[in-house]
C-alpha positions as CSV (number, residue, x, y, z in Angstrom):
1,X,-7.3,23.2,8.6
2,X,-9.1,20.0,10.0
3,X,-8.6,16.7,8.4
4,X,-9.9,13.3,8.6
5,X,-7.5,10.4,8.0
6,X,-9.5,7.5,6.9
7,X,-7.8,3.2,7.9
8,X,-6.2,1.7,11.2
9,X,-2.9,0.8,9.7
10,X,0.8,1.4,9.7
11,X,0.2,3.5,6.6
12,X,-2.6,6.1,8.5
13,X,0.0,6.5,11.7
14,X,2.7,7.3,9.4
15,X,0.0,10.0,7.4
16,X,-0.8,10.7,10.7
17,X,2.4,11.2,12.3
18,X,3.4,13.4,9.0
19,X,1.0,15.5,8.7
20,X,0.2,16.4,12.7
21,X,3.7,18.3,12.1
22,X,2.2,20.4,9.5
23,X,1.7,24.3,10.9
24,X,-1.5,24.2,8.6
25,X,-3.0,21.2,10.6
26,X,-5.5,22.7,12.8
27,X,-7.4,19.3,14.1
28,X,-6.4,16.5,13.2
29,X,-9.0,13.0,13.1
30,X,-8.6,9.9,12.4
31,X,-11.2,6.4,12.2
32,X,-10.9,4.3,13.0
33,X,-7.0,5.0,13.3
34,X,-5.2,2.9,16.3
35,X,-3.4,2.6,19.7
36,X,-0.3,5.0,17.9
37,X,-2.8,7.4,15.9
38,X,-4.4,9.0,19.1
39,X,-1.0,10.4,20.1
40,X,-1.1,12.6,16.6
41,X,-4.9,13.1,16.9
42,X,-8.1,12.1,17.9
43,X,-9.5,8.7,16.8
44,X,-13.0,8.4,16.2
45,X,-14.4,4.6,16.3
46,X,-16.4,4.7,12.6
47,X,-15.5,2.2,9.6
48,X,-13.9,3.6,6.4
49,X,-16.5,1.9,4.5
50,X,-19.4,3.3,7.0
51,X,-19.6,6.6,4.5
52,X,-23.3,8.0,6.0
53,X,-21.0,8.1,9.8
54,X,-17.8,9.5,7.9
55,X,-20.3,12.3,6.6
56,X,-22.0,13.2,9.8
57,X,-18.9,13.5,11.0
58,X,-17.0,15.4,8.5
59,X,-20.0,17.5,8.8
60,X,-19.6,17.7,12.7
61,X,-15.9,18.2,12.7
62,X,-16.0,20.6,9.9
63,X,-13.5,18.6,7.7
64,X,-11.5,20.8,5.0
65,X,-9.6,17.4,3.5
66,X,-10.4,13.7,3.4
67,X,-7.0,11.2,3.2
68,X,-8.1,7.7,2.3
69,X,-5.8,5.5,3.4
70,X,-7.1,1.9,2.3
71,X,-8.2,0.9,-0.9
72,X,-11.4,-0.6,0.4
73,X,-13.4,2.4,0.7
74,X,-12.0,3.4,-2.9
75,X,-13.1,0.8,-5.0
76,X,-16.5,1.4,-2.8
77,X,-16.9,4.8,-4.4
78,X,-16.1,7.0,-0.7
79,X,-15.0,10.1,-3.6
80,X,-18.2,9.6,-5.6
81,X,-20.1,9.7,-2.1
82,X,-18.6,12.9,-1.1
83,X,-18.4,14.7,-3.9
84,X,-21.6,13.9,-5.2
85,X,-23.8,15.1,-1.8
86,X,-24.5,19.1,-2.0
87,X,-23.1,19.0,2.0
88,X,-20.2,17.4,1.7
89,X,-18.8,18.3,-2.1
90,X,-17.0,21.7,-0.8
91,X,-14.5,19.0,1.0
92,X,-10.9,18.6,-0.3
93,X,-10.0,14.4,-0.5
94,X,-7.1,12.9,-1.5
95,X,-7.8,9.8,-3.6
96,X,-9.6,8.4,-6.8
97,X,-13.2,8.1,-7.9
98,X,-14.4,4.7,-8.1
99,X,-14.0,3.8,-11.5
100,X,-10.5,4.8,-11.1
101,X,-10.0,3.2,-8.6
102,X,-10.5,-0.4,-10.7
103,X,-6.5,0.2,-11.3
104,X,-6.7,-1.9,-8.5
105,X,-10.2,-3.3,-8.0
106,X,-10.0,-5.1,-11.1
107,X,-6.8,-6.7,-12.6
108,X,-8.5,-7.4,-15.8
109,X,-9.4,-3.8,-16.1
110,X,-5.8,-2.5,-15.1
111,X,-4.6,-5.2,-17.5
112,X,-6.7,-3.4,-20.5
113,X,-5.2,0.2,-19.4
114,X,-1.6,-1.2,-19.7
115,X,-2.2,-2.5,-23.1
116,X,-4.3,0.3,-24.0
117,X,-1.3,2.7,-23.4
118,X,1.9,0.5,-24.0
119,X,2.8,-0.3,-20.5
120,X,5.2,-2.6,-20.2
121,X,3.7,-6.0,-18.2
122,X,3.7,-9.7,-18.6
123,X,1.2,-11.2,-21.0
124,X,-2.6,-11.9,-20.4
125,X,-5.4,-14.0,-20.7
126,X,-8.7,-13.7,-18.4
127,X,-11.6,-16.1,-18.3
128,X,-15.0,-17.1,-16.1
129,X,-17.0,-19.7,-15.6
130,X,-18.5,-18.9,-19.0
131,X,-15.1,-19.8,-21.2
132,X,-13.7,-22.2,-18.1
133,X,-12.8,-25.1,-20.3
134,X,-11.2,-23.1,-22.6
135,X,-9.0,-21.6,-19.3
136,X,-8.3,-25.3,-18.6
137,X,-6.6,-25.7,-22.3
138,X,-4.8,-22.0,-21.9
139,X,-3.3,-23.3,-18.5
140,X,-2.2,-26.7,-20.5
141,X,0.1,-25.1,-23.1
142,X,1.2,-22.3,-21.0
143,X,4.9,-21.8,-19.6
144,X,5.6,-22.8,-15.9
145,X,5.8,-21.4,-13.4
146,X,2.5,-19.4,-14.4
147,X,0.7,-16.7,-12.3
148,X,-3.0,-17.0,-11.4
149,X,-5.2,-13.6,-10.4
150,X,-8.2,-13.3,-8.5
151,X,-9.9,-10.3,-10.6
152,X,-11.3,-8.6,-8.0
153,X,-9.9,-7.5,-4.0
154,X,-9.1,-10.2,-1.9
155,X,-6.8,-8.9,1.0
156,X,-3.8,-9.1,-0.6
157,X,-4.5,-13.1,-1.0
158,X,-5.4,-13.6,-4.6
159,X,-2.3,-13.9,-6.2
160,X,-0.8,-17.3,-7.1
161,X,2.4,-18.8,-8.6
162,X,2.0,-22.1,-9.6
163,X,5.0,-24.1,-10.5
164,X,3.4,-27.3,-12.2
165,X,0.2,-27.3,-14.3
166,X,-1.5,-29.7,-12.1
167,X,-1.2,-26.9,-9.1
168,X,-2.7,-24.5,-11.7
169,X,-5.2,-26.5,-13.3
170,X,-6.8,-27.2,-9.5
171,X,-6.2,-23.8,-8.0
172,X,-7.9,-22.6,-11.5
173,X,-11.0,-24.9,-11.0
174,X,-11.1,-23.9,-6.8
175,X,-10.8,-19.7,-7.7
176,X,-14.0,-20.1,-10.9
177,X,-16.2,-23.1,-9.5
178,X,-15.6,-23.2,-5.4
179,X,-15.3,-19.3,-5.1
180,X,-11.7,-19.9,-3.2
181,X,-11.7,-16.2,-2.8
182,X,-15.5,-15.3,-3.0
183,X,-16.7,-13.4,-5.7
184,X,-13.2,-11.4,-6.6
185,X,-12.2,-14.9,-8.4
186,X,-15.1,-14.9,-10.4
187,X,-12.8,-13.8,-13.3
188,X,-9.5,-15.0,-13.2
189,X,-6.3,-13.1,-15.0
190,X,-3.5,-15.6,-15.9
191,X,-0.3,-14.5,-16.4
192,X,3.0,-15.0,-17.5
193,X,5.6,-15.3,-14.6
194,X,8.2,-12.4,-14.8
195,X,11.5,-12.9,-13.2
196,X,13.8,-10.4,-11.6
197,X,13.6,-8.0,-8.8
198,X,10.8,-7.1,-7.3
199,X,10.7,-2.6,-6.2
200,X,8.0,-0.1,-5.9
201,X,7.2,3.2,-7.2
202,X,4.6,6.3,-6.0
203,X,3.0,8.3,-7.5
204,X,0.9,11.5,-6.2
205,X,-1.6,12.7,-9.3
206,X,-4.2,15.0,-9.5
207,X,-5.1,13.5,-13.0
208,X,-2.9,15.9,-14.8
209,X,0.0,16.5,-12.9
210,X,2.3,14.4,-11.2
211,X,5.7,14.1,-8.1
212,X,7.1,11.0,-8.4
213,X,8.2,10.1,-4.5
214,X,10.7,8.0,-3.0
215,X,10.9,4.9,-4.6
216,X,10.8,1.1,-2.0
217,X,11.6,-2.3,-1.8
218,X,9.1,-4.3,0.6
219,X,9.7,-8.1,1.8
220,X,6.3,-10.0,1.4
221,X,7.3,-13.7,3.0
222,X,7.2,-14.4,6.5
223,X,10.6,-15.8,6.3
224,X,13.9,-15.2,6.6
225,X,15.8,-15.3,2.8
226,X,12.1,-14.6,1.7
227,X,10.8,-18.1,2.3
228,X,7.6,-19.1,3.7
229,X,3.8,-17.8,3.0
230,X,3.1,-14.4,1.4
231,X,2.5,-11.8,4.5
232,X,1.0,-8.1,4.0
233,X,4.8,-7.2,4.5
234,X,7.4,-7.6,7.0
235,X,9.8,-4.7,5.8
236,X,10.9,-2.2,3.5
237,X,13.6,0.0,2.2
238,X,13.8,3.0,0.6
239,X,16.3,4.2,-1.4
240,X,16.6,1.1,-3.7
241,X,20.3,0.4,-3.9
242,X,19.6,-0.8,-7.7
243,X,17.5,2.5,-8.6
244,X,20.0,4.7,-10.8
245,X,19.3,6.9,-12.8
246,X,19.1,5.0,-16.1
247,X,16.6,2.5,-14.1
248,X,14.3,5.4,-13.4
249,X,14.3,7.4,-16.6
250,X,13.1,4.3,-18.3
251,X,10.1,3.7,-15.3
252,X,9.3,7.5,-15.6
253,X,9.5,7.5,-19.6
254,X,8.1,3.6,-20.3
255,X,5.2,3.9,-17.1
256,X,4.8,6.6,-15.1
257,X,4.2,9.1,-17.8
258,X,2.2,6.7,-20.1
259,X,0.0,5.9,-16.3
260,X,-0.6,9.4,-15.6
261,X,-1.4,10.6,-19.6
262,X,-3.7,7.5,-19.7
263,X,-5.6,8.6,-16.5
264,X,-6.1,12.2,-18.1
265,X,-7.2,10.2,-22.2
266,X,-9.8,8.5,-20.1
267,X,-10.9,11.6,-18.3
268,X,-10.9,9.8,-15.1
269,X,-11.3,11.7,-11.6
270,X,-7.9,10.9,-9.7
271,X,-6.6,13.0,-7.1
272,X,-3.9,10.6,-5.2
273,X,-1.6,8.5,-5.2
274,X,-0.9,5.3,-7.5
275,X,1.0,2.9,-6.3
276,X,3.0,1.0,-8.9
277,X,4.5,-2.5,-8.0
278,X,7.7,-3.7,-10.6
279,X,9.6,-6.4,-11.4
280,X,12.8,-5.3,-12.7
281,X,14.4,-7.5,-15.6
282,X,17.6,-7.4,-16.4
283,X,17.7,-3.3,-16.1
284,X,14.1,-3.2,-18.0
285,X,10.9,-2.5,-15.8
286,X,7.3,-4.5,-16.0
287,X,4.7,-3.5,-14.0
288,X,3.3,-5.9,-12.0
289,X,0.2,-4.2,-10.6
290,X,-1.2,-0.7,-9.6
291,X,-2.5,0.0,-6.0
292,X,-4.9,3.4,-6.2
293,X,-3.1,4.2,-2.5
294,X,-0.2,3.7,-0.9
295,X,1.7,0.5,0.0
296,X,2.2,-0.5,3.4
297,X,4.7,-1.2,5.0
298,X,6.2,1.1,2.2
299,X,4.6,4.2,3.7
300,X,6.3,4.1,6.8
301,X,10.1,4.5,5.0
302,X,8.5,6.8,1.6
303,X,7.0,8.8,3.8
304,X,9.7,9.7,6.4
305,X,11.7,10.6,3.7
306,X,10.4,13.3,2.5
307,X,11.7,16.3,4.0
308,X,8.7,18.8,2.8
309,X,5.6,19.5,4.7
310,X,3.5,17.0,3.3
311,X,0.1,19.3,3.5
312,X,0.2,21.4,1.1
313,X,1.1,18.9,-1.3
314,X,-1.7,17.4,-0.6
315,X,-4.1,20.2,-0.5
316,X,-2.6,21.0,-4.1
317,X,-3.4,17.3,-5.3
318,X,-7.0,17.8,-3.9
319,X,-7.2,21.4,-5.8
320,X,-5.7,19.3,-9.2
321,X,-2.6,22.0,-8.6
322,X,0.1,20.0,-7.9
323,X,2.1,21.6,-10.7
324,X,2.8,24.4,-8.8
325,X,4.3,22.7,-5.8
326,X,7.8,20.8,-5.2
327,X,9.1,17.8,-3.2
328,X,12.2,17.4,-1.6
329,X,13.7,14.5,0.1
330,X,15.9,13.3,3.0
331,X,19.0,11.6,1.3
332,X,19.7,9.1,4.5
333,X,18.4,5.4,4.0
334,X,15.4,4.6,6.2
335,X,14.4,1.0,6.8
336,X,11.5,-0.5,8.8
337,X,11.4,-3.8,10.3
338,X,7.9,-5.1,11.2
339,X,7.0,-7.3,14.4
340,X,3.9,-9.6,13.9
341,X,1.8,-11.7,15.6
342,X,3.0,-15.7,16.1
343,X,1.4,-17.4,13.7
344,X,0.8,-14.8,11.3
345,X,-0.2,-14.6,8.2
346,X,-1.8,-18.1,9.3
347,X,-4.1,-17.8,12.3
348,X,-3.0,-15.7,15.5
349,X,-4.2,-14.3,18.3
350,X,-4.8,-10.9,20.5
351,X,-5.1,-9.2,23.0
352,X,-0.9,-9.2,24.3
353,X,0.2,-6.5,26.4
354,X,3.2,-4.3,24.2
355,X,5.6,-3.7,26.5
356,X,8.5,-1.2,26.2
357,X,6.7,1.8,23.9
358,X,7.5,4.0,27.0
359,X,10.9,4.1,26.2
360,X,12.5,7.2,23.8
361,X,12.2,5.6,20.2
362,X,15.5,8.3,19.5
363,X,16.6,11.0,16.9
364,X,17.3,7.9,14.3
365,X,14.0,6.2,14.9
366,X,9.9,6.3,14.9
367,X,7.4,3.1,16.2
368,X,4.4,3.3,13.6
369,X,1.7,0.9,14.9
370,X,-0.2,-1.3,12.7
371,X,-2.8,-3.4,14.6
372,X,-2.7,-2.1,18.4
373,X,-4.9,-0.9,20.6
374,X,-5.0,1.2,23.2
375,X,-6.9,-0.6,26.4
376,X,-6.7,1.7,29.7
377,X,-2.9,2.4,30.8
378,X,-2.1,-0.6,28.1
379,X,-1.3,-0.8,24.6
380,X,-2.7,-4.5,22.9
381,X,-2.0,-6.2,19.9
382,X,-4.7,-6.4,17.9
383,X,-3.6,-7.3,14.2
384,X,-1.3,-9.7,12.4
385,X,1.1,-7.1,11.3
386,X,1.7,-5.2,15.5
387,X,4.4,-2.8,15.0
388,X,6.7,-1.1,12.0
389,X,9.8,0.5,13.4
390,X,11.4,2.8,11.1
391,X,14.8,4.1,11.5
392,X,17.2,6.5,9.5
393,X,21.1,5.6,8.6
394,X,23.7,6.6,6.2
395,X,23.5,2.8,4.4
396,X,21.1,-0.2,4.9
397,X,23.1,-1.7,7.4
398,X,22.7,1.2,10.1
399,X,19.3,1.6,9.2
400,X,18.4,-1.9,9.9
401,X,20.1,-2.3,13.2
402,X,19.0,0.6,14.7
403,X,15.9,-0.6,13.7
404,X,16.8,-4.5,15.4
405,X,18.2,-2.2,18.4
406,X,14.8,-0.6,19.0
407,X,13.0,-3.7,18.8
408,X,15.1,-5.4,21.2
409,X,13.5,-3.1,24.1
410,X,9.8,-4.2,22.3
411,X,8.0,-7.6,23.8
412,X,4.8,-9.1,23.6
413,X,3.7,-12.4,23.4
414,X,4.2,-14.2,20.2
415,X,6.4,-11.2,19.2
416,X,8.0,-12.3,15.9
417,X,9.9,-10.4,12.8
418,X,12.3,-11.0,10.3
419,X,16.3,-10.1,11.2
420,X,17.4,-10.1,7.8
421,X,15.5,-6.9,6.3
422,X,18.0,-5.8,3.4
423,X,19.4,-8.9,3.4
424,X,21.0,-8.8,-0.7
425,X,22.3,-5.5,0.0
426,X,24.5,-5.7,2.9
């Protein structure tokens, strides 16, 4: 079978790495993919959101499955393009049509869903320019801290806590009348700010079906004791120390299972995964927000764990068959520690030579890269987020050092990442 991995990221050389071990994987391509990807595959140089080059070639490279990575070319409608041209409609892809995909292009949209079908989340109000003085009062008698929402994508930037209602009443006025984050703010969600502890959940669907996977805790700030800015992730965890089994019969009963019966009620076409951010209260689970693909850099410890060839499962997502396959998992604790660029997630720069990836990563561990490049005989940064080394352990701790140990043989310029991944749990 031939396959076509679609992003550049940590998440698609984890996919990549995963599935290249598969004995159904024939050839396996990957664009734009990165400096790590080539070693499971071949990279070709084509944008995820370029869908007439995609075609050609999946056409050219006789593609039997698409896996799409980002949630970019998703909300852009890359299903409806495939499986809506005569030539290309015979090919298998893993992820949702566009207007599906608005679970995570649109927070007011996933916001309806969840009230639609009794999801548990914090409460709601979304305005525009249209009822903007009435947003201003809202934001005036509202609780603090209180949580503003760009509507639409903005990298991972449009969320924000704001602790006084001056902070909210300007960030308000800079998201609807000075298009702070371009036209995603051009409705803004407000929200009531849920305390408590933040995990993950995944979920692969074929709209029907579902297999719940390993669940994950991810650190977002740049700094140590999760201080500092908001970053696309600088770790993650998986198992969840705090995930027992009352905690996930209530997620299951309460969200998944509502998530994945409301899909099916509104007849919508989704073959992948959903990604399901949390904040757990008290023992009682809220849903934060859905992601219509996988989290990264949750990918690279969900992933790893699971001890089934990861093809066929999703070939049998693809087919809307996943009922009649299984998953089974690695019990060990994997974490990944991520190295970034200095001065990220403010400005940085690229280009620095990686030195060290010639050395055996070991039984315990795996280097995903996340922005690299591969330059001649030399790797180069060319992200924020560089490198995301995984390793396996029988708790958190040994996880995480092994992890620290690898990166200690890592340099490049500006090399920075967080020493305190699982921090609460040790």
């Amino acid at each position: 079978m031939n396959i076509l991995i679609i992003g550049s990221g940590g998440r698609e050389h984890t996919f990549a790495w995963k599935i290249s071990q598969s004995p159904l994987c024939e050839h396996l391509y990957i664009a734009p993919g990165n400096g790590g990807t080539s070693a499971c595959g071949t990279n070709l140089p084509i944008s995820g959101t370029d869908f007439d080059s995609l075609k050609k070639a999946v056409l050219d490279k006789k593609i039997d499955l698409i896996v799409v990575g980002p949630e970019d070319p998703l909300v852009k409608g890359i299903v409806n393009y495939f499986q809506s041209d005569s030539a290309t409609q015979h090919v298998l892809i893993v992820g949702p049509a566009q207007e599906a995909a608005q679970l995570e292009g649109s927070k007011s949209f996933a916001k309806a869903f969840m009230k639609k079908y009794g999801i548990p989340t914090a409460s709601y109000a979304e305005f525009t320019v249209s009822n903007f003085e009435e947003g201003l009062e809202y934001i005036k008698a509202h609780s603090l801290p209180i949580v503003l929402k760009a509507d639409g994508l903005a990298a991972g930037k449009g969320v924000l806590i704001c602790n006084s209602h001056d902070e909210a009443l300007r960030e308000f006025e800079l998201m609807i009348r000075q298009s702070k984050f371009g036209t995603a703010g051009n409705k803004v969600v407000i929200e009531s700010f849920l305390e408590g502890i933040e995990a993950s959940v995944f979920v692969l669907t074929d709209g029907k079906s579902y297999l719940l996977l390993p669940e994950a805790k991810d650190y977002k700030r740049i700094g140590e004791g999760d201080q500092g800015l908001n970053t696309g992730g600088m770790g993650a965890l998986s198992p969840v120390p705090f995930f027992d089994d009352a905690l996930r019969s209530k997620i299951i009963s309460r969200i998944v299972e509502p998530t994945v019966a409301g899909l099916k009620s509104e007849n919508y076409n989704y073959k992948g995964f959903v990604f399901i951010g949390l904040m757990i209260n008290q023992g009682e689970p809220f849903v934060i927000e859905y992601n219509c693909r996988m989290g990264d850099p949750e990918t690279e410890v969900v992933i790893p764990r699971i001890k089934s060839d990861l093809l066929p499962i999703l070939i049998a997502t693809a087919k809307a068959e996943l009922h009649a396959v299984s998953l089974d998992t690695h019990t060990q604790t994997a974490a990944t520690v991520v190295a970034v660029s200095g001065g990220y997630p403010g400005e940085y720069a690229t280009g620095k030579v990686i030195k060290g990836l010639d050395l055996p990563s070991g039984e315990h561990s795996v280097v995903f890269h996340a922005g690299t490049k591969q330059d001649g005989d030399e790797m180069l940064t060319s992200g924020g987020r560089v490198l995301a080394i995984t390793s396996f352990g029988n708790d958190i701790e040994e996880a995480t050092e092994r992890s620290y140990h690898l990166l200690g043989k890592l340099h490049y310029e500006g090399m920075f990442f967080r020493k305190d991944i699982g921090y609460e749990f040790k």
